[in-house]
KEDO-32457 format. One record per residue: z, x, y of N, C-alpha, C in turn; residue in three letters. Coordinates in steps of 0.05 Angstrom, whole numbers, plus 32768, in hexadecimal, padded with zeros to 4 digits. Layout:
<rs>
<<Z; X; Y>; <Z; X; Y>; <Z; X; Y>; "Ala"> ...
</rs>
This chain:
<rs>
<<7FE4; 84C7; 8269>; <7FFF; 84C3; 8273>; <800A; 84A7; 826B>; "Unk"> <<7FF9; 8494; 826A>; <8002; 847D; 826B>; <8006; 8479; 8248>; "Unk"> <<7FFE; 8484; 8236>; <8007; 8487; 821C>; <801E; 8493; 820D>; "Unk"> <<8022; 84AC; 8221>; <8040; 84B7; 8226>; <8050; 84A8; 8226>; "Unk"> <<804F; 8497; 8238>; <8069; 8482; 8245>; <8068; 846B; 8230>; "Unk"> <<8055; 8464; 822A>; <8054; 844F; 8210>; <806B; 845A; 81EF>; "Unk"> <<8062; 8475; 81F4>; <806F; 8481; 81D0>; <808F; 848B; 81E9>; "Unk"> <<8091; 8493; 81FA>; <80B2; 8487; 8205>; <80BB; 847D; 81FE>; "Unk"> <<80AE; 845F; 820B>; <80B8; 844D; 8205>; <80C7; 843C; 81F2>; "Unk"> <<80AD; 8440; 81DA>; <80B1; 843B; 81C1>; <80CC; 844C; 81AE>; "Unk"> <<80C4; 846A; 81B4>; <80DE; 8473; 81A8>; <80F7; 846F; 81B8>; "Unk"> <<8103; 8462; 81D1>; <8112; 8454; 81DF>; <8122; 843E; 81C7>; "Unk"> <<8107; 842E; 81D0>; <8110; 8416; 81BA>; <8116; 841C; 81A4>; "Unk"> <<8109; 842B; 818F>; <8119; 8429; 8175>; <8130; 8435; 8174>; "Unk"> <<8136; 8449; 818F>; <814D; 8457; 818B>; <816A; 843E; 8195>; "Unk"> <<8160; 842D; 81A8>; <8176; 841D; 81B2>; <8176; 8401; 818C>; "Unk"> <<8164; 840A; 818A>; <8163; 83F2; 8168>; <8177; 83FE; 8160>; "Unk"> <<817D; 8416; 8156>; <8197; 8429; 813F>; <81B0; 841F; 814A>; "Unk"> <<81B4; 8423; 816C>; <81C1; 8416; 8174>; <81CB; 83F9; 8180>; "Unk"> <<81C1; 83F4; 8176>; <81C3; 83C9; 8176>; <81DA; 83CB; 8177>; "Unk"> <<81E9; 83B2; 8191>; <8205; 83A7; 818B>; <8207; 8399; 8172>; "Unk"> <<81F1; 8395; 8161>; <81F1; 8383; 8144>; <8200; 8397; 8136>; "Unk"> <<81F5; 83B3; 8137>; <8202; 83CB; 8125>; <8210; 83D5; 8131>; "Unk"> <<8229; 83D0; 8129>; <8243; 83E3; 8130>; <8254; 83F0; 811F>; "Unk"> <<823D; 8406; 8122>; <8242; 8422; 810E>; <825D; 842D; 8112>; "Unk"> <<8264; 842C; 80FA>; <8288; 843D; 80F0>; <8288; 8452; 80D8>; "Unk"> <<8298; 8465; 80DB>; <829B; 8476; 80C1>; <82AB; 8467; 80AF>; "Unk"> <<82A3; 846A; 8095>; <82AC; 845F; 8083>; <82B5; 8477; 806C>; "Unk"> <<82D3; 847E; 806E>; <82D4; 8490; 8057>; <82D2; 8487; 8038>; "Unk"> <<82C6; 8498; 8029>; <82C7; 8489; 800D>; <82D0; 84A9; 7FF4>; "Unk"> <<82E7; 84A4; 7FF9>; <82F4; 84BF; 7FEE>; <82EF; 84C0; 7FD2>; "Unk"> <<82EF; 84AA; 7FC4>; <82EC; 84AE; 7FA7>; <82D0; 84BB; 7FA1>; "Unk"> <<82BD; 84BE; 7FB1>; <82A5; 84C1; 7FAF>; <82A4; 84DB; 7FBB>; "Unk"> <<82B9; 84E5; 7FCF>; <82B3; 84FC; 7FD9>; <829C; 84FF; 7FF8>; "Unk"> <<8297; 84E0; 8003>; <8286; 84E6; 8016>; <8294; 84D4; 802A>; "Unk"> <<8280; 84D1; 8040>; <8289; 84BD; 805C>; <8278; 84B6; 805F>; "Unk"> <<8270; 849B; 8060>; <8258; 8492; 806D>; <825B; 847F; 808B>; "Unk"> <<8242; 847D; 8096>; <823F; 846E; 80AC>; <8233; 8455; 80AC>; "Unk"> <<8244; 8439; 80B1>; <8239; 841F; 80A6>; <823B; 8406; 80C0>; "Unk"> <<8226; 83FF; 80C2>; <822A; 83F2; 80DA>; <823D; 83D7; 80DB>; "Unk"> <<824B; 83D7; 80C3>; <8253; 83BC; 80C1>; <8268; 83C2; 80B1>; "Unk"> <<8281; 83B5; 80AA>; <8291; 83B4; 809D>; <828A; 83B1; 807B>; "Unk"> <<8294; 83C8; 806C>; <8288; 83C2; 804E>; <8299; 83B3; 803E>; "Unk"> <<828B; 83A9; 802B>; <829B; 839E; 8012>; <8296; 83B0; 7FFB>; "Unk"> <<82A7; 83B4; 7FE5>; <829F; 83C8; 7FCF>; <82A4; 83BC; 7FB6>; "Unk"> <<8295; 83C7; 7FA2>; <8299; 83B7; 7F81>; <828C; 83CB; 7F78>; "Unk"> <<8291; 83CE; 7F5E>; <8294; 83E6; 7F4E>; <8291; 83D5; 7F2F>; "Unk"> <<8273; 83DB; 7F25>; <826C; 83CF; 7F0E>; <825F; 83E2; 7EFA>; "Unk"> <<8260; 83DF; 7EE3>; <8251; 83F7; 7EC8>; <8236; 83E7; 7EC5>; "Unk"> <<821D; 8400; 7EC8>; <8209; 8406; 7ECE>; <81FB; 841B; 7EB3>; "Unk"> <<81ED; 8420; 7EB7>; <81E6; 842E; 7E9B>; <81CC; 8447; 7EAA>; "Unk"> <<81D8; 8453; 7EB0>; <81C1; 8470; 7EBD>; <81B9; 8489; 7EA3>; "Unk"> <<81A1; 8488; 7EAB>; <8197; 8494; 7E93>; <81A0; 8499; 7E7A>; "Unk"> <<81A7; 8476; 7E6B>; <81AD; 847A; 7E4F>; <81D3; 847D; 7E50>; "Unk"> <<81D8; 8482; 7E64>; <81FA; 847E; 7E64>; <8207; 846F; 7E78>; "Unk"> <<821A; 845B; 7E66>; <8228; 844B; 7E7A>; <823D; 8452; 7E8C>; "Unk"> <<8237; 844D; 7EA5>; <8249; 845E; 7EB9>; <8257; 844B; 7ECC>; "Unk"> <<826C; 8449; 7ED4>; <8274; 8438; 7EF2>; <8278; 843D; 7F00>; "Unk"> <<826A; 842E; 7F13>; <8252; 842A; 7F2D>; <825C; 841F; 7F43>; "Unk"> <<826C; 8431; 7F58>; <8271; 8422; 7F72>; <825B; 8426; 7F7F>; "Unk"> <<825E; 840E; 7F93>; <825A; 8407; 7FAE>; <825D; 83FC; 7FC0>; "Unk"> <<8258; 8401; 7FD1>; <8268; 83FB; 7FEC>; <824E; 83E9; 8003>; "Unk"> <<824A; 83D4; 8012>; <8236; 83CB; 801E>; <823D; 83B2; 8031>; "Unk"> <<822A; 83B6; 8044>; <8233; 8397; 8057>; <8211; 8397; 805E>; "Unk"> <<8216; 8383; 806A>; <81FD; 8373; 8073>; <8200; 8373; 809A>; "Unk"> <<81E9; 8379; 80A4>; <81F0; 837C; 80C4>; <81CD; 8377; 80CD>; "Unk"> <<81D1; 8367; 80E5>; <81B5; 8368; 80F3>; <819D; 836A; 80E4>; "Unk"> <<819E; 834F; 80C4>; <8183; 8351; 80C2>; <8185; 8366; 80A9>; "Unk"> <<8198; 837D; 809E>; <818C; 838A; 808D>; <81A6; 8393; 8079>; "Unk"> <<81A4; 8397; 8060>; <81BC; 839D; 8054>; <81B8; 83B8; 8050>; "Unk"> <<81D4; 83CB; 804C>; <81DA; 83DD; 8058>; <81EE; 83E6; 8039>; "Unk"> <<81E7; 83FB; 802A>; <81E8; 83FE; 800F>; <81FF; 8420; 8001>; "Unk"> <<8212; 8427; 7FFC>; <820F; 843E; 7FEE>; <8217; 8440; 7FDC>; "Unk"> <<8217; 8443; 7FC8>; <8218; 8444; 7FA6>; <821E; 8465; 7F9E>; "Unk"> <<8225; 845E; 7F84>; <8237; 847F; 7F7B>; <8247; 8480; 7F69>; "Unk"> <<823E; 848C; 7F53>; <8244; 848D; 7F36>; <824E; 84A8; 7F27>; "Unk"> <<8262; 84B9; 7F16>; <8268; 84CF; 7F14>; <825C; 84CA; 7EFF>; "Unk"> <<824C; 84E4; 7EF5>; <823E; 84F1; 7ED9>; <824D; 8504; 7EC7>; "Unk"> <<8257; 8502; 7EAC>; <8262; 8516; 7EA9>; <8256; 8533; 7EA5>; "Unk"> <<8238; 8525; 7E9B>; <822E; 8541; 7E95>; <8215; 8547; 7EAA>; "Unk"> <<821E; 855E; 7EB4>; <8204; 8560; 7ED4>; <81F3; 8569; 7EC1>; "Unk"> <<81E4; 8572; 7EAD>; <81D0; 8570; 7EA9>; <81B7; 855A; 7EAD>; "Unk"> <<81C9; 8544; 7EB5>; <81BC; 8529; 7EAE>; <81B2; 8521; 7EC0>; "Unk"> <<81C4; 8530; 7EE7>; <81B4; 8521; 7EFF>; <819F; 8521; 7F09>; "Unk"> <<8185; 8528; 7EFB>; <8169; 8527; 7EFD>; <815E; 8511; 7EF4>; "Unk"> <<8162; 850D; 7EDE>; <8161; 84F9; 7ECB>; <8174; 84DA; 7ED2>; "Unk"> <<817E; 84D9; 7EDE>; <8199; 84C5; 7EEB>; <818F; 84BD; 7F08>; "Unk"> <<818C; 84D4; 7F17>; <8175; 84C8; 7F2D>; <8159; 84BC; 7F2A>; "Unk"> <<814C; 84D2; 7F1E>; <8130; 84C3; 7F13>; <8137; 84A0; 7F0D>; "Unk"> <<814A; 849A; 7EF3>; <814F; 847F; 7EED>; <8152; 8469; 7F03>; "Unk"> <<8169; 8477; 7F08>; <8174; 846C; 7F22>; <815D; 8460; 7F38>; "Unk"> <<8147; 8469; 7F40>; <8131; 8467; 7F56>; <8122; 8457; 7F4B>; "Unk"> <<811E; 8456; 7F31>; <810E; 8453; 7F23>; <8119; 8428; 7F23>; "Unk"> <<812E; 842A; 7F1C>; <8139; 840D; 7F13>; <8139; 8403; 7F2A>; "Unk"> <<813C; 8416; 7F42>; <8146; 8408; 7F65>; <8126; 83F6; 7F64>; "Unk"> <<8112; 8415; 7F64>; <80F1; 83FF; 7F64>; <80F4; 83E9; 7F5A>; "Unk"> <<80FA; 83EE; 7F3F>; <80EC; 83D2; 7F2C>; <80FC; 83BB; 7F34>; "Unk"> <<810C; 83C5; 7F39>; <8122; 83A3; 7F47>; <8112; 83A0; 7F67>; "Unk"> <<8101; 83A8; 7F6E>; <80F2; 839D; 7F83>; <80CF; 8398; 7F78>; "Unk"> <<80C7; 83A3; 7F60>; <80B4; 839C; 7F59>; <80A0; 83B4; 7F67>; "Unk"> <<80AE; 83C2; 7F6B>; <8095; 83DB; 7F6E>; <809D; 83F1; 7F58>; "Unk"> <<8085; 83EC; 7F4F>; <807E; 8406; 7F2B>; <8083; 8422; 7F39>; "Unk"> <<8097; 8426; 7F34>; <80A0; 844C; 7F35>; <8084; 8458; 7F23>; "Unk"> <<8072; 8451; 7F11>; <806A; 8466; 7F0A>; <804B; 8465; 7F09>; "Unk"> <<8042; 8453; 7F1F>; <8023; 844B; 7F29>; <8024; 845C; 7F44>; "Unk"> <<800A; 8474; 7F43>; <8009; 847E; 7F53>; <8001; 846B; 7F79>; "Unk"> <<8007; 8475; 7F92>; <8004; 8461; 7F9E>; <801F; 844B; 7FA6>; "Unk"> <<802C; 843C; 7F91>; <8036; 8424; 7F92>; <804E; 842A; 7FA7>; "Unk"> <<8055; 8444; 7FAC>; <806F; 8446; 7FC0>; <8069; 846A; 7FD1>; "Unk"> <<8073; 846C; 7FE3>; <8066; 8489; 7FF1>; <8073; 8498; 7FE4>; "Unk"> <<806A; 84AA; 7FDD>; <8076; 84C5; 7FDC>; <808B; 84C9; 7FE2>; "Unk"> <<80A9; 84CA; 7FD3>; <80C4; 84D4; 7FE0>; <80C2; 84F3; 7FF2>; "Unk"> <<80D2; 84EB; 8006>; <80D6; 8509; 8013>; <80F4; 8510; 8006>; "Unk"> <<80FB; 8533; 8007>; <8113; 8533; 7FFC>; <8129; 852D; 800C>; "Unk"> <<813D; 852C; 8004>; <815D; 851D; 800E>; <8173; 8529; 8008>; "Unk"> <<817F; 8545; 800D>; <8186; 8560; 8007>; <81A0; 855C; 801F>; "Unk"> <<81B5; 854B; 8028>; <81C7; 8554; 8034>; <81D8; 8564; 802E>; "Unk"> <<81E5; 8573; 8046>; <81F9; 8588; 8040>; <820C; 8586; 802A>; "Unk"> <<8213; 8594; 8017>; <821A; 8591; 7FFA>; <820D; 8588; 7FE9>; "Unk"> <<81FD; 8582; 7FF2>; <81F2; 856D; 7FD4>; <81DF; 8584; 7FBE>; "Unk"> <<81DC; 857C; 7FAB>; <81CB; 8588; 7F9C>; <81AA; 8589; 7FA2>; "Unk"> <<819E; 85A1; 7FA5>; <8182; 85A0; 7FAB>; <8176; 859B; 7F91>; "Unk"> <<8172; 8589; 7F87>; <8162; 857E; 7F70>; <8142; 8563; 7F78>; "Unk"> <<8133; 8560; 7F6D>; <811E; 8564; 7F72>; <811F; 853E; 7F71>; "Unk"> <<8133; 853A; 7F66>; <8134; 8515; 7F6A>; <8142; 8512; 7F85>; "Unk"> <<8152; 8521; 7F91>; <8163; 851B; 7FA7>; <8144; 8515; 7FC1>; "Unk"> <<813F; 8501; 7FC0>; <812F; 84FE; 7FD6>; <8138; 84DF; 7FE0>; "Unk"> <<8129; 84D8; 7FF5>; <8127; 84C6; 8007>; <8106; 84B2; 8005>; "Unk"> <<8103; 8493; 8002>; <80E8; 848C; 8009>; <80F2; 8475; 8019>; "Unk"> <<80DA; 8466; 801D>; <80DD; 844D; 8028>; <80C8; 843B; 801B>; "Unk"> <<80C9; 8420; 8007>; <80BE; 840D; 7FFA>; <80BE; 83FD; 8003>; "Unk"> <<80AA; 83E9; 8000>; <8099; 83D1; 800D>; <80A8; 83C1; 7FED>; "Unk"> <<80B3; 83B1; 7FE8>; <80B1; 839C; 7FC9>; <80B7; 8382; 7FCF>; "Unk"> <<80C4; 8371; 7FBC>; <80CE; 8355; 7FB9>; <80E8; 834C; 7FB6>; "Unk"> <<80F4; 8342; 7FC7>; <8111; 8336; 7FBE>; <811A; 832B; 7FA0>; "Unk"> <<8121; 832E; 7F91>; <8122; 831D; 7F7F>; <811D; 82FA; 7F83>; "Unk"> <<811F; 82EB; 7F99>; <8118; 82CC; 7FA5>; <80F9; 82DA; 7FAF>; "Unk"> <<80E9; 82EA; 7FB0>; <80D3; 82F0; 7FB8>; <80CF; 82F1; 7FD6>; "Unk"> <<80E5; 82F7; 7FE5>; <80E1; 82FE; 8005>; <80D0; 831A; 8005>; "Unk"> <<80C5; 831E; 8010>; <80C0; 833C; 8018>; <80D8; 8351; 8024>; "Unk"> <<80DF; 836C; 8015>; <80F0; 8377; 8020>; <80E8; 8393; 8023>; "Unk"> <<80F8; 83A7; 8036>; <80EE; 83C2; 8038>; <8104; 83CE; 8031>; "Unk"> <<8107; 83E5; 8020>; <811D; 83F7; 8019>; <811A; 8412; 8021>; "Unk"> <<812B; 8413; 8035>; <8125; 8438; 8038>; <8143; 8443; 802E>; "Unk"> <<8139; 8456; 8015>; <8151; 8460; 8002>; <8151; 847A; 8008>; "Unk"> <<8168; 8487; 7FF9>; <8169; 84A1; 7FF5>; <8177; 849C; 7FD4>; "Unk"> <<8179; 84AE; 7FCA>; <818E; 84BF; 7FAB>; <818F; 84D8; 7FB0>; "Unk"> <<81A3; 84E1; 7FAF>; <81AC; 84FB; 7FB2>; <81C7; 8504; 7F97>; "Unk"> <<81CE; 851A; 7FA0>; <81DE; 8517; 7F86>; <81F8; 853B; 7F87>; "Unk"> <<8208; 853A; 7F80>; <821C; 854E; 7F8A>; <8233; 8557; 7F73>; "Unk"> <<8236; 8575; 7F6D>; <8241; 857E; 7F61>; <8264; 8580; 7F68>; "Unk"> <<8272; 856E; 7F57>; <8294; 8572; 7F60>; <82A9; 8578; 7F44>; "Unk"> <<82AF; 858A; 7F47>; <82B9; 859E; 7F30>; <82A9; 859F; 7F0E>; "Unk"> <<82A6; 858E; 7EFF>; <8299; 8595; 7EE9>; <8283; 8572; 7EE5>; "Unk"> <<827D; 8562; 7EFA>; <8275; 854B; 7EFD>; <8264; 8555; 7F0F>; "Unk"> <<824E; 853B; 7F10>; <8240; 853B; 7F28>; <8248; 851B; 7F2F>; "Unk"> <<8244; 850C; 7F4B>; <8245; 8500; 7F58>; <8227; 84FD; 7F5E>; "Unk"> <<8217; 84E5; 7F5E>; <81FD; 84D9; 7F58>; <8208; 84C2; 7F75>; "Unk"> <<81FB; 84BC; 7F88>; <81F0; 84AE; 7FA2>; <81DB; 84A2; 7FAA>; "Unk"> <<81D6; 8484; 7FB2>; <81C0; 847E; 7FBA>; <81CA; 846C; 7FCB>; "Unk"> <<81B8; 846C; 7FE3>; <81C4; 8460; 8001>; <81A6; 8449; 7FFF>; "Unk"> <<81A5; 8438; 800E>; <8196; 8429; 8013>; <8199; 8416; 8028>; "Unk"> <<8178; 8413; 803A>; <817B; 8400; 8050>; <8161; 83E7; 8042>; "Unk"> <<8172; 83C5; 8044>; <815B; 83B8; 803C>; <815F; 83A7; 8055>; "Unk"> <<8140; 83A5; 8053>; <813E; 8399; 8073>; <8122; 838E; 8067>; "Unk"> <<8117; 8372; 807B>; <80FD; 836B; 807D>; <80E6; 837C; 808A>; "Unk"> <<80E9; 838A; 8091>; <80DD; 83A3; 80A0>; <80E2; 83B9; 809C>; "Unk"> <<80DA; 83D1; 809D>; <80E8; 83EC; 809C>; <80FA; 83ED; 80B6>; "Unk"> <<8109; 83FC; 80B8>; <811C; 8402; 80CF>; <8118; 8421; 80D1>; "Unk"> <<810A; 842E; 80D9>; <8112; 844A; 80D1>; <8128; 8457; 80E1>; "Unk"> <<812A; 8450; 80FC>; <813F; 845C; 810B>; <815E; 8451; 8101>; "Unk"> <<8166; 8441; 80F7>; <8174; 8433; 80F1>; <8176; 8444; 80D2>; "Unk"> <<816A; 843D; 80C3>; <816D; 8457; 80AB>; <816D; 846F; 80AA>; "Unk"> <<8167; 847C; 80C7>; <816C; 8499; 80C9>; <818E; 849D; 80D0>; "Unk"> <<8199; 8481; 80DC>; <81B1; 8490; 80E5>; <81C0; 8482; 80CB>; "Unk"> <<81B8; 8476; 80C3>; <81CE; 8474; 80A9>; <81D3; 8483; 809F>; "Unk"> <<81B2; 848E; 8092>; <81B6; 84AA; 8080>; <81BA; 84BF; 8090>; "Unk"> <<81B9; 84C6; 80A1>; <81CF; 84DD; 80B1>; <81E9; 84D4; 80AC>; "Unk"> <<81F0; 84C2; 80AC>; <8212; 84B8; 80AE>; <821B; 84BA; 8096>; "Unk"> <<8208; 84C6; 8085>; <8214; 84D7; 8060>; <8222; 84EA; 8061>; "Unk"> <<8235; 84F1; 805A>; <8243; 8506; 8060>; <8256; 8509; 8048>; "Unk"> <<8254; 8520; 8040>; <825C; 852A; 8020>; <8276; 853C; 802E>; "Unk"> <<828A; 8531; 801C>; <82AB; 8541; 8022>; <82B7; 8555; 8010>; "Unk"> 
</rs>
């Protein structure tokens, strides 16, 4: 009994964490992109050319900083959807190495689970992990990401959300990435 009340507890607390007066979660429409997200903080956006698998593409995003963790969504149109396997793969792949964890050493990051919201394309990169790496100044940071990716008339639409924080947050990154929402 008294262990019961302990894992209560506990999921209590991380659930009153998501909701921190620090995070004061708002919808954020982002029409050019076709989605709405949920951001605890007021975003800023910039939109720069990026080079995803072998082609140069430009790259919004939208992001603020709240309670300790920055708060991320990015999103790039492909012309040719053959490519969004290959464009995510990259994509995950560069997120690691800019934290210093090797995408391709077995071990070095968990196993992605998949990351399949409503509309999106069920493709086999659209997943979700969470990484342990290095700030570029060498702080320790945690990234819990997703890439996902979505078919809109003869383009696909390529997405990656991200929470960086000194710790994992997981309740706090579950309601973000719930607060994805494809239009």
């Amino acid at each position: 009994m008294r262990n019961r009340a302990r894992w209560l507890a506990l999921g209590a607390a991380l659930g009153l964490q998501a909701c921190s007066p620090a995070l004061n979660w708002r919808s954020v429409p982002v029409p050019e992109a076709a989605l709405q997200a949920m951001l605890p903080c007021k975003p800023e956006q910039a939109t720069r050319t990026v080079e995803l698998a072998g082609t140069p593409l430009a790259m919004s995003m939208l992001g603020c900083d709240a309670d300790g963790a920055t708060f991320a969504v990015s999103y790039a149109r492909l012309a040719d959807p053959s490519q969004v396997g290959r464009a995510l793969e990259h994509w995950q792949a560069a997120a690691l190495a800019r934290m210093g964890v090797p995408a391709s050493v077995p071990g070095a990051a968990p196993a992605p689970q998949p990351f399949v919201p409503p509309g999106a394309l069920a493709v086999p990169q659209a997943v979700r992990t969470t990484v342990l790496g290095r700030r570029p100044d060498g702080a320790a940071v945690a990234a819990q990401a997703v890439w996902f990716a979505r078919a809109v008339g003869g383009e696909v639409l390529v997405y990656h959300a991200v929470v960086l924080s000194p710790k994992p947050q997981p309740a706090v990154a579950d309601t973000f990435f719930a607060g994805l929402e494809l239009k």
